[in-house]
C-alpha positions as CSV (number, residue, x, y, z in Angstrom):
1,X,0.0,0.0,0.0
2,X,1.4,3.4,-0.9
3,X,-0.2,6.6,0.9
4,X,1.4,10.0,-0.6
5,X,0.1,13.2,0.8
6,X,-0.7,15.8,-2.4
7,X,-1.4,19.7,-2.4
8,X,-5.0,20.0,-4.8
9,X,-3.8,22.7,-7.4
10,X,-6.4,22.9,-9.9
11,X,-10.3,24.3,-9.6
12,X,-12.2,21.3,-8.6
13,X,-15.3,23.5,-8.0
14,X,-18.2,21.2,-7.9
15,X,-18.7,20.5,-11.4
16,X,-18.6,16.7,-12.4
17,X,-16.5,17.7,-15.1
18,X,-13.7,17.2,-13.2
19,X,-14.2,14.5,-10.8
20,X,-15.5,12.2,-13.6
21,X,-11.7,12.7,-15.2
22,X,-10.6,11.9,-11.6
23,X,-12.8,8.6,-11.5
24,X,-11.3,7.3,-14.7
25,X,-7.9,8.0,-13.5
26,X,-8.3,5.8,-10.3
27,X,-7.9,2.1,-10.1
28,X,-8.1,0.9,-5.8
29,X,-7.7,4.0,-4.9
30,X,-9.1,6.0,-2.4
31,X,-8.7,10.0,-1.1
32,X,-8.5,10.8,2.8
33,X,-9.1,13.9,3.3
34,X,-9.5,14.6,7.4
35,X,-11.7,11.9,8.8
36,X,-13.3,10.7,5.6
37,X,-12.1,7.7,3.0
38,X,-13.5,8.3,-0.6
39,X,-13.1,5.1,-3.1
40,X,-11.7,7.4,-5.8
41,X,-14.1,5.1,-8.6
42,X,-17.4,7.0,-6.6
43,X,-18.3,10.0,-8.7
44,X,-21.1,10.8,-5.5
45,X,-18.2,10.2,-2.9
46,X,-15.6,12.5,-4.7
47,X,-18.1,15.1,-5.1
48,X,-19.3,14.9,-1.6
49,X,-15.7,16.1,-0.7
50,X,-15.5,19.5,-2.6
51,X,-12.3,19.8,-3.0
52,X,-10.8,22.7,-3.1
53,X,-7.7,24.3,-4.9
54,X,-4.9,25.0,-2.1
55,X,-6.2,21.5,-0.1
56,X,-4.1,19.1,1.1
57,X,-5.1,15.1,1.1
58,X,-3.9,12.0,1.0
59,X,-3.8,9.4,-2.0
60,X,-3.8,5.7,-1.0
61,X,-3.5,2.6,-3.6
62,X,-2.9,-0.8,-3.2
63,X,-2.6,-3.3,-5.9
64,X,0.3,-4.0,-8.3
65,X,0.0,-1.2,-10.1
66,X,-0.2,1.3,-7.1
67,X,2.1,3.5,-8.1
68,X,1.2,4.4,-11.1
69,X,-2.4,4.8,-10.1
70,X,-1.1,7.2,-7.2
71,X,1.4,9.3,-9.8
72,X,-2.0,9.1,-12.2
73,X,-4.1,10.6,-9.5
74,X,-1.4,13.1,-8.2
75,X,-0.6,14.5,-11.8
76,X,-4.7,14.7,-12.6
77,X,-4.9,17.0,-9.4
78,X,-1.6,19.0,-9.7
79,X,-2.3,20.0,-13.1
80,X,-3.6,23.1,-13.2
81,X,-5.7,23.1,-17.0
């Protein structure tokens, strides 16, 4: 299991614009973000957490290919578009 702690730098908002890019990105992952655990794949839960630009939160994947799920997840939300 990797956990890596990533700064949010583009506009989340709450469209689903930009969460359903998110979704396809994740494969067993999952976002903690102070007490809550999202599964990444959950449109509904990754909306429920409206991220913001400027939060911090942690990425979590475990699976063979967790580290490139985790760098897929952390580029998606450090790339400001």
């Amino acid at each position: 299991m990797i956990k890596k702690p990533v700064t949010i730098k583009k506009n989340m908002a709450m469209e689903d614009r930009p969460v359903a890019h998110l979704v396809q990105e994740a494969s067993q992952v999952y976002i903690e973000m102070e007490d809550k655990k999202i599964n990444a794949k959950s449109i509904m839960g990754m909306m429920s957490l409206s991220l913001q630009e400027g939060e911090d939160i942690t990425v979590v994947a475990e699976g063979k290919d967790e580290k490139e799920a985790v760098a897929g997840v952390e580029g998606f939300l450090t790339t400001r578009k």
